[in-house]
C-alpha distance (Angstrom), angle and dihedral (degrees) to the residues before:
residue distance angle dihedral
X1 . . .
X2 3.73 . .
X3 4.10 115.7 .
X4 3.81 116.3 -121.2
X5 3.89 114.3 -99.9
X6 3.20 108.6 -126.7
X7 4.17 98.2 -157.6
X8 3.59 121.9 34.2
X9 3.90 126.0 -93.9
X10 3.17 144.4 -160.3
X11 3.50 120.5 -110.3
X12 3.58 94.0 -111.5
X13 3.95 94.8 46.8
X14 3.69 89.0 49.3
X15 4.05 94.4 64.7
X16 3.53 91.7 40.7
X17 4.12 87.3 61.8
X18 3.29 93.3 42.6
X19 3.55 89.9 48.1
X20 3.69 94.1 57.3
X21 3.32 95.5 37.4
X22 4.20 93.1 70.2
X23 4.19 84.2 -121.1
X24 3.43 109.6 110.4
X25 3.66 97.6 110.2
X26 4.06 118.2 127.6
X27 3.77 113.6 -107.2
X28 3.52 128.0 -89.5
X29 4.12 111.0 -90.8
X30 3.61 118.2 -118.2
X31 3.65 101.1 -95.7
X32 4.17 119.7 -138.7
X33 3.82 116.0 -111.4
X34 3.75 112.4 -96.6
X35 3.88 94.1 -110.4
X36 3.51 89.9 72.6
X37 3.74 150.3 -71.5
X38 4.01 119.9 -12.1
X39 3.80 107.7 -108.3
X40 3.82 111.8 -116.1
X41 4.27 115.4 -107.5
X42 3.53 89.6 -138.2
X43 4.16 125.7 110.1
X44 3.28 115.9 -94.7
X45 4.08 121.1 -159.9
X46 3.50 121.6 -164.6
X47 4.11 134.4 172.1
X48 3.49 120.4 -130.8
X49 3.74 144.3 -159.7
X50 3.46 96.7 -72.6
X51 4.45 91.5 42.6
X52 3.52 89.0 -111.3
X53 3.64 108.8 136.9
X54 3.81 120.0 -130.3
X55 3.74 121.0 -159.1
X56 3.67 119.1 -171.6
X57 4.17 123.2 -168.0
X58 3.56 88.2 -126.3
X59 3.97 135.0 -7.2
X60 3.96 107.1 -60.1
X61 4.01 110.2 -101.5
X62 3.78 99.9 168.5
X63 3.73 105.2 55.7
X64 3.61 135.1 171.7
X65 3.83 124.2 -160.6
X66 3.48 135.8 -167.6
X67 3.66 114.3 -161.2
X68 3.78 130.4 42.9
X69 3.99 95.6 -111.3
X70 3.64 91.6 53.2
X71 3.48 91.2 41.3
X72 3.90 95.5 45.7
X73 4.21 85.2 52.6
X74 3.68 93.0 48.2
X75 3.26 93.0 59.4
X76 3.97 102.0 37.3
X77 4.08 85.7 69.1
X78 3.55 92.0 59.4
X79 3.86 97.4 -96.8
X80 3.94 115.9 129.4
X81 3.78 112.0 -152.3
X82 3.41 114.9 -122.9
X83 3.99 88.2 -144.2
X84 3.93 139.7 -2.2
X85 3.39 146.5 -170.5
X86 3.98 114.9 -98.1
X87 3.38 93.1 -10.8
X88 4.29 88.6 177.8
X89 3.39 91.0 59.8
X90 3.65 98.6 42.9
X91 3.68 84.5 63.6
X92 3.87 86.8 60.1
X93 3.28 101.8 51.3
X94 3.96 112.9 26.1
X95 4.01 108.5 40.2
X96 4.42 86.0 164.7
X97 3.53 93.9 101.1
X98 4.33 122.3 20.0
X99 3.74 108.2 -130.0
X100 4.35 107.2 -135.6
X101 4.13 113.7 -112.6
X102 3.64 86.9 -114.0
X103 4.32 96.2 66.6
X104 3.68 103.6 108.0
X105 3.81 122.3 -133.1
X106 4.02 103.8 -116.1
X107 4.24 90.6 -177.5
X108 3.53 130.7 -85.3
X109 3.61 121.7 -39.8
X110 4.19 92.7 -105.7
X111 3.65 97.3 61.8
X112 4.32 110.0 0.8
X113 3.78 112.4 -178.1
X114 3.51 117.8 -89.2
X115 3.83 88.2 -157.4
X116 4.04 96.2 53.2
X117 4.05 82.8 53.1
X118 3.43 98.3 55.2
X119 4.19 91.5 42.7
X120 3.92 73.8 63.2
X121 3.61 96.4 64.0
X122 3.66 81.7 -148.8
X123 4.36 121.2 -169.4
X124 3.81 84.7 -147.8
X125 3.04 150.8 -9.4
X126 3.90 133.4 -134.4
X127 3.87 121.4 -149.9
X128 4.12 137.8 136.2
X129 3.79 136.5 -89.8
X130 3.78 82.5 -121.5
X131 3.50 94.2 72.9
X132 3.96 134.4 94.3
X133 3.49 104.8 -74.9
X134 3.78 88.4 -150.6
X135 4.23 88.1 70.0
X136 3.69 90.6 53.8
X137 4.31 91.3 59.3
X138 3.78 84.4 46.4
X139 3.74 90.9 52.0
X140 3.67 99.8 41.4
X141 4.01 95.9 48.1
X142 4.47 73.0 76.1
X143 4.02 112.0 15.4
X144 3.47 139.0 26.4
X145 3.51 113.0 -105.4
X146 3.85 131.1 -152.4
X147 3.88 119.4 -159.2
X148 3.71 120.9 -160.3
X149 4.02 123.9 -160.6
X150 4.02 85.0 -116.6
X151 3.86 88.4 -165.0
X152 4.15 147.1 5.1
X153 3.23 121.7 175.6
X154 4.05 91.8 -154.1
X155 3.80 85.2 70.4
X156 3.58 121.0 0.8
X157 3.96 103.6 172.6
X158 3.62 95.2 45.4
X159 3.83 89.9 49.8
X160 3.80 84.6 56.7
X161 3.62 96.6 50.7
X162 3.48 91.9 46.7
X163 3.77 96.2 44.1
X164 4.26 86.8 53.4
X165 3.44 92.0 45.5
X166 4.28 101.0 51.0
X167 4.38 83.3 45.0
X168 3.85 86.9 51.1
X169 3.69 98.9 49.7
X170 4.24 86.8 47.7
X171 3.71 81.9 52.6
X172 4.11 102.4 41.9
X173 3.67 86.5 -121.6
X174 3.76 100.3 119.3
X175 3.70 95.1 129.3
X176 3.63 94.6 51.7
X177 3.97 90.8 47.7
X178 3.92 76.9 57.6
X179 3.81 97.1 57.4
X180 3.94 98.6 43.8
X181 3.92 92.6 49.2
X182 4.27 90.8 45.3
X183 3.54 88.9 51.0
X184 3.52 94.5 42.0
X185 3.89 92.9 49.4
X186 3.99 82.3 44.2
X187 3.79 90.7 62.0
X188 3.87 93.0 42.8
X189 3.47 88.6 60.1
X190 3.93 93.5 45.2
X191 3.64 99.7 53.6
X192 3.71 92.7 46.5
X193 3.73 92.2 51.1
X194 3.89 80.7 54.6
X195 3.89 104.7 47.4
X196 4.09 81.9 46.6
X197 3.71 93.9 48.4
X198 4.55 86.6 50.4
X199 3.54 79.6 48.1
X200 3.91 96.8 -121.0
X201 3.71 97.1 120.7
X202 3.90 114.3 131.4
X203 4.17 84.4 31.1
X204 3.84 117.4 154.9
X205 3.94 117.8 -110.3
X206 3.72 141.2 -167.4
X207 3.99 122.2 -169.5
X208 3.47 120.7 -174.8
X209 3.87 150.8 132.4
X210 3.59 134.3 -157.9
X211 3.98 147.7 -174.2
X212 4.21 137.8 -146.2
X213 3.74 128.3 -119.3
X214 3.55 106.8 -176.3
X215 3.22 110.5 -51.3
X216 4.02 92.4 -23.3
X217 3.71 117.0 104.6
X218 3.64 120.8 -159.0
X219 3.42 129.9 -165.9
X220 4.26 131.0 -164.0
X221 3.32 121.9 -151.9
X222 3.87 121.4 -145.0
X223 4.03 97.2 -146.5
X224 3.99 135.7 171.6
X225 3.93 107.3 -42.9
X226 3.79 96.6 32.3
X227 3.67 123.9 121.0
X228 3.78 93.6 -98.9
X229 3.46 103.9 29.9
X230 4.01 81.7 72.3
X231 3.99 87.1 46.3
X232 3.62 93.2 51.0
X233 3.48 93.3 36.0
X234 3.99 95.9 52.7
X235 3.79 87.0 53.8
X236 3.98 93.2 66.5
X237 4.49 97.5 -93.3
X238 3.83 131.8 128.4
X239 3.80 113.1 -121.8
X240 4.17 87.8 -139.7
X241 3.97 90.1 -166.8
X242 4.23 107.9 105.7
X243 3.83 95.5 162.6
X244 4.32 117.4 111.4
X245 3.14 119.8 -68.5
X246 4.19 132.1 177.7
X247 3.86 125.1 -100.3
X248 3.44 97.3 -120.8
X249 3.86 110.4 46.2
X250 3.10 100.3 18.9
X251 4.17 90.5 -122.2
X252 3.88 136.5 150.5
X253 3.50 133.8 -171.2
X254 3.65 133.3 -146.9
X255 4.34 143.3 137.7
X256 3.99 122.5 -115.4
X257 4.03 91.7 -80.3
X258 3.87 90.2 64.1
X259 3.71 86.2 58.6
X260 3.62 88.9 69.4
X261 3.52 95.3 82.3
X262 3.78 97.8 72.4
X263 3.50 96.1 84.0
X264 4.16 91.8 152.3
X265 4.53 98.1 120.2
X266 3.74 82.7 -152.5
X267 3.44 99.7 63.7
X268 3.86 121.1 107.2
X269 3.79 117.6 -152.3
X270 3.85 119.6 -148.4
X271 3.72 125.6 -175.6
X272 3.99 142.0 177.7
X273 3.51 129.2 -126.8
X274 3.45 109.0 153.5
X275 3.91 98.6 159.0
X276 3.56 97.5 66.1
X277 4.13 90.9 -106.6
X278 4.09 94.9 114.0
X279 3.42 99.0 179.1
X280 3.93 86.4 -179.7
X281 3.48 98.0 64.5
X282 3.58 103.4 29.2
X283 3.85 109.7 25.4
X284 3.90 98.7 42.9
X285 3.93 96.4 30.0
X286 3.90 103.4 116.8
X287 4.30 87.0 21.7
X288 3.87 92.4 130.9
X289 4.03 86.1 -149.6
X290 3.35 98.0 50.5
X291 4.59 88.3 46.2
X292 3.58 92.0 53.2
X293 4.17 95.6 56.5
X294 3.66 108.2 118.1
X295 4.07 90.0 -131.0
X296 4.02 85.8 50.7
X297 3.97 93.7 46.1
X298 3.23 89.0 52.5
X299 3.67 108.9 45.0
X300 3.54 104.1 -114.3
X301 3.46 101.2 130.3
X302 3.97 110.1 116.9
X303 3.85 107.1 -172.8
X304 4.19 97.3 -153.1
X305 3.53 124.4 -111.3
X306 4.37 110.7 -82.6
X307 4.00 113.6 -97.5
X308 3.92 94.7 30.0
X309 3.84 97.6 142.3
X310 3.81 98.7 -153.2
X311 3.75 88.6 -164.4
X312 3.80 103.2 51.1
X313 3.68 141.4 89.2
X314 3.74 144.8 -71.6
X315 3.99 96.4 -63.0
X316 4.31 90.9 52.6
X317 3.85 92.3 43.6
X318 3.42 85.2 52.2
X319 3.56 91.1 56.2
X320 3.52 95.3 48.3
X321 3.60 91.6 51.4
X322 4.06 88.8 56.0
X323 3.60 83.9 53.4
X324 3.84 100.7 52.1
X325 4.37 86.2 42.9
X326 3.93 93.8 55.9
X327 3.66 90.8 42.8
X328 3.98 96.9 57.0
X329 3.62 99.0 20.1
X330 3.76 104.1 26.3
């Protein structure tokens, strides 16, 4: 460092001195934080789901999100949220990316709290088309906010891509968007050389998950245009579920008797239940329909691994994918 003068000099005098005093080497560069690269000061704009463009003084640091995909991408590009919405039970059910003890709980995703937002002092906040368009005038009267698509059944994995990749240029994380989707697109292409190679590629599939009302049992189906469908699909399998499903999610509903028309033997049947209430093993275990399914007489039922968020981003798809490789090609 260069000593304080304690008289003033002329320019001139002032490189001679430093000249003679051996210190006339350039200062020392601000160097980035060892996390990763120093976000850039500059505005960013960005359009969102609805086109509405979203300009930003500087890439967003403080962000609050308000559904576990967004929050889940957040987080992958190295960006902790300073609060999200049910953070508890994003612990359940997405296990991709840890949340830090210090994200605040803003409310469930339905309604969060407008109020425990703005005690945030959030620069923006991340939420879904699919939510009430009245929050998102209540949040931007103090925030900018960025909505995502969330989901599309007409193209679910490049929907996610492009979702990641609009949050990452709001957060000047661009580059890292890059990484997680190569290595995600890596893996793809890994576990489909591998169900090829165990010579189950083309192999039938059903996802679902389900729940109990009384003594009602329903079960959704995860068909063509779902999140996962595209997964499994992408890594060489047959989603073997035909029935109706709706245009955004890619989501059908039906009861144990509906079951009854997968009749393929070859067709493996994975399901969620990350909450502990399995209504698969539990709630339909002495259901005589639901014994005599070919899938269920033969053991191919594969109950997924807890805290795969079959609605999230690159890093839970991923996991899913894992989950689908072991199970046909161990």
């Amino acid at each position: 460092m260069r000593s304080a003068l304690t008289a003033p000099l002329t320019a001139l005098a002032a490189i001679v001195l430093l000249a003679a005093c051996g210190t006339t080497e350039a200062p020392v560069a601000e160097q980035a934080p060892s996390g990763g690269t120093t976000p850039s000061a500059a505005p960013v704009t960005v359009t969102d789901s609805r086109g509405k463009q979203i300009t930003l003084d500087r890439p967003a640091t403080r962000v609050v999100t308000l559904e576990w995909a967004e929050t889940e991408m957040v987080a992958s590009l190295g960006v902790m949220p300073v609060g999200a919405a049910d953070v508890a039970g994003y612990g359940v059910w997405n296990t991709s990316v840890k949340l830090d003890p210090s994200v605040k709980d803003v409310g469930n995703r339905q309604e969060p709290s407008v109020d425990s937002i703005s005690a945030l002092q959030p620069d923006l906040v991340v939420m879904e088309a699919v939510r009430d368009s009245a929050l998102v005038t209540q949040l931007e009267s103090f925030v900018p906010v960025l909505v995502t698509e969330g989901s599309d059944a007409t193209g679910n994995l490049a929907r996610m891509r492009e979702d990641l990749d609009m949050i990452a240029t709001a957060l000047g994380k661009t580059a890292e968007a890059g990484k997680v989707l190569a290595e995600f697109d890596a893996a793809l292409a890994e576990g489909k050389q591998k169900i090829a190679a165990a010579g189950a590629a083309g192999s039938p599939f059903v996802m679902a998950d389900g729940w109990k009302q009384g003594s009602t049992i329903s079960i959704r189906l995860f068909g063509k245009g779902s999140l996962v469908s595209d997964v499994a699909t992408e890594l060489g399998l047959k989603n073997a579920w035909t029935g109706k499903v709706d245009e955004m999610w890619g989501l059908g509903t039906t009861d144990v008797e509906g079951l009854t028309t997968l009749k393929d033997p070859a067709i493996r049947f994975f399901y969620n239940a990350s909450d502990g209430d399995d209504v698969f093993a539990d709630g339909l275990a002495g259901n005589a329909i639901w014994k005599s399914l070919p899938f269920v007489e033969k053991a191919q039922v594969t109950k997924l691994p807890n805290g795969i968020w079959t609605f999230g981003g690159p890093l839970s798809s991923r996991q899913y994918a894992d989950a689908l490789v072991k199970a046909y090609a161990g």
